[in-house]
Steps between C-alpha positions, in 0.01 A plus 500: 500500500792382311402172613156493351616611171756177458226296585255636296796523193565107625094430474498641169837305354316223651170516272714647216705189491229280512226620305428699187450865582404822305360829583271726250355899545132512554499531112665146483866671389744240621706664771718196617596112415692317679761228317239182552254733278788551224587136516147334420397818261743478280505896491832720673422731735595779311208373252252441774584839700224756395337246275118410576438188682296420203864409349436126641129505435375184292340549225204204527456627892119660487453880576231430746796322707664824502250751551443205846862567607459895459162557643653275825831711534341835425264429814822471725443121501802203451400325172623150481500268216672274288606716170603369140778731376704489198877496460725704338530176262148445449502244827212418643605536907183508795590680802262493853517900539408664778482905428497732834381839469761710694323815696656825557443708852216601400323171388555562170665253238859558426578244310486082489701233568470190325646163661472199265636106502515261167271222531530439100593164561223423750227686217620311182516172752136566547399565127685193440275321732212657381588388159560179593137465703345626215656213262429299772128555529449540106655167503262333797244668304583360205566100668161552686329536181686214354407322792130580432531375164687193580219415755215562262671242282556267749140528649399454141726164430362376835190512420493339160766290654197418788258451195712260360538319807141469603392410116835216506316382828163493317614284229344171454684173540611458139688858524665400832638223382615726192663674775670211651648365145656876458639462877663188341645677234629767714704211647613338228824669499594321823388191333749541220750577713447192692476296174902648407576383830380174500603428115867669521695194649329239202601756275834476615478110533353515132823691383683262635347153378480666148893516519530145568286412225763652300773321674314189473400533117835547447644237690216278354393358864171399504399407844647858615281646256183301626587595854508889439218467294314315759623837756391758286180395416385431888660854544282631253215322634526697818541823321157380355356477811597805625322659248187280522489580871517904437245417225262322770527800744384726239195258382195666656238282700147534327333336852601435855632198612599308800888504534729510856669802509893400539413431146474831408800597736723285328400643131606821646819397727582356141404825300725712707755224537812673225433850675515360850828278432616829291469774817602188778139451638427218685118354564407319783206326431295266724180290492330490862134376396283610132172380330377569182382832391249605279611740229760560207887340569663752258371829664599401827849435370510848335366607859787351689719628166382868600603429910862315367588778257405794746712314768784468245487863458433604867889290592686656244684738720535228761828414576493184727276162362260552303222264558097394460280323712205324332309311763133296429281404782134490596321738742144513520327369196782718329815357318784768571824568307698750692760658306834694680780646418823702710440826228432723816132522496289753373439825601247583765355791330390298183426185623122589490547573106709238340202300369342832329526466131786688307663619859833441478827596677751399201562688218296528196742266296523228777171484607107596418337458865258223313695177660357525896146593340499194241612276790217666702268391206584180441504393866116642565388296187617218664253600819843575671680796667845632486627663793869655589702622819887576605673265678871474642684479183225631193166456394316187532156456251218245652255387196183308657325261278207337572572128470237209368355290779593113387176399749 
């Protein structure tokens, strides 16, 4: 018998130690609290000791919650739940209670025993979550209706964007070639920059000779003076041309006319020629057979301008030689000028949409996704096609002109 008592006083140590424990009258008079209950109640256990249970009641806990947990025990039934209780210093604490009505010999209720464990931690975790999914979802809420809006706008600019595209495509021939003279201008910055190139060595030359025209004022020597003034006039002859031959690319053809096509790829090799030397770019041009063609000289140079420019763009990461292959030969009744470069080639996934107008893969400031369409344009109104796949090293562009039958 002895026995059984130290293992029953050992049992209870046991869940004593480990768990929060209290024991109230059938009137819910405290009657016992162990040291885990003084700990996490703030209250001593002379304090608690004859006290109401309702000492640790919350205020903000519902009656109905109550009048649960009473109605269960009062039936002779273990009540379990998860209670808020309040601290001694207004703490907050949640404890997963489990209240045991204890039955006298007669199967009556002596009293009950109230085992409890903190899971504070594990509740304000949870409303912490729940906080956080609520922000959460008020925020997805609020990005899906941005999203909505954002896609009615974008629906909307598509459209008109469509409109504009189909009434650009209805335009007569007078407003496409209104169209090509503003693709021009959108170039002309290149040209500039081509013109700086090409006229910063005569400038420097210039600088020069105007020295020795000093020295040789000074030091009265005539024939000196008649040779650098010889020099700087056939230097500033060739600036003059360099302007006359910019001036001839932007001239715009009223009618078509017969002209062989390496013309036209020359005006442009030499329109791009100050950018190319600039950024290291070498062209390797050939001439296997041509004829005439029958259309305008300057748009196919700002055609070929369009393929040069976008290849000097597509190589500017490249780190080994950068280099263009222009070739010219017949095929068919077609004159073809294939145009390569090493820039890597273009992606597979737009390949399909590079001639669209206004699709572009630059940035706004570098580029307006007209170029590929224009080129498109001008080719067709030639009776040609344009045409582009990947090869080893980058893209290559095929343009197929019909040629004029000498017979």
């Amino acid at each position: 018998m002895d026995d059984i008592k130290t293992r029953f006083r050992q049992y209870q140590d046991a869940i004593e130690a480990s768990n929060i424990v209290s024991k109230t009258d059938i009137n819910g008079i405290i009657t016992f609290v162990n040291d885990e209950f003084c700990k996490i109640s703030g209250f001593s256990r002379e304090e608690l000791i004859g006290a109401n249970h309702n000492i640790v009641r919350h205020p903000d806990v519902p009656k109905k919650t109550f009048k649960i947990l009473w109605d269960t025990i009062l039936a002779k039934k273990v009540h379990k739940s998860i209670v808020r209780n309040l601290t001694k210093d207004g703490k907050d604490i949640y404890l997963n209670t489990t209240i045991i009505p204890i039955l006298d010999p007669n199967g009556d209720i002596e009293e009950f025993v109230a085992i409890r464990h903190n899971v504070t931690d594990v509740i304000n975790l949870n409303n912490e979550l729940l906080k956080t999914k609520r922000e959460l979802e008020d925020l997805n809420q609020n990005l899906e209706n941005r999203v909505k809006e954002q896609t009615a706008e974008l629906l909307n600019l598509n459209q008109n964007l469509k409109c504009l595209v189909e009434a650009e495509i209805k335009k007569n021939e007078e407003k496409t070639q209104m169209l090509f003279f503003q693709s021009r201008l959108a170039s002309m910055g290149e040209m500039i920059a081509n013109i700086a190139h090409q006229w910063r060595q005569p400038l420097n030359e210039l600088s020069i000779m105007l020295f020795r025209f000093k020295e040789a004022f000074l030091a009265q020597d005539s024939s000196r003076f008649q040779t650098d003034y010889d020099d700087s006039k056939r230097i500033i002859k060739n600036m003059s041309q360099t302007i006359e031959d910019f001036r001839n690319f932007f001239a715009i053809n009223r009618e078509k006319e017969l002209f062989l096509p390496s013309i036209a790829v020359k005006n442009a090799m030499k329109m791009v020629q100050g950018t190319y030397e600039k950024d290291n770019i070498k062209i390797d041009f050939s001439i296997k057979d041509e004829s005439e063609v029958l259309g305008f000289n300057s748009q196919l140079s700002q055609a070929l301008i369009i393929l040069l420019s976008n290849a000097k763009d597509a190589m500017k990461d490249v780190n080994n030689e950068k280099a263009v292959t222009i070739s010219i030969y017949k095929q068919n009744k077609f004159v073809v000028i294939a145009v390569g470069d090493n820039g890597g080639g273009i992606k597979d996934e737009i390949m399909d949409r590079i001639f669209e107008p206004y699709f572009t893969t630059k940035h706004p400031s570098s580029g307006t996704g007209i170029g590929l369409y224009m080129l498109k344009m001008i080719i067709e109104n030639m009776n040609g096609k344009v045409s582009v796949k990947n090869d080893r090293f980058g893209a290559c562009f095929t343009i197929k002109i019909p040629y004029m039958d000498k017979g």
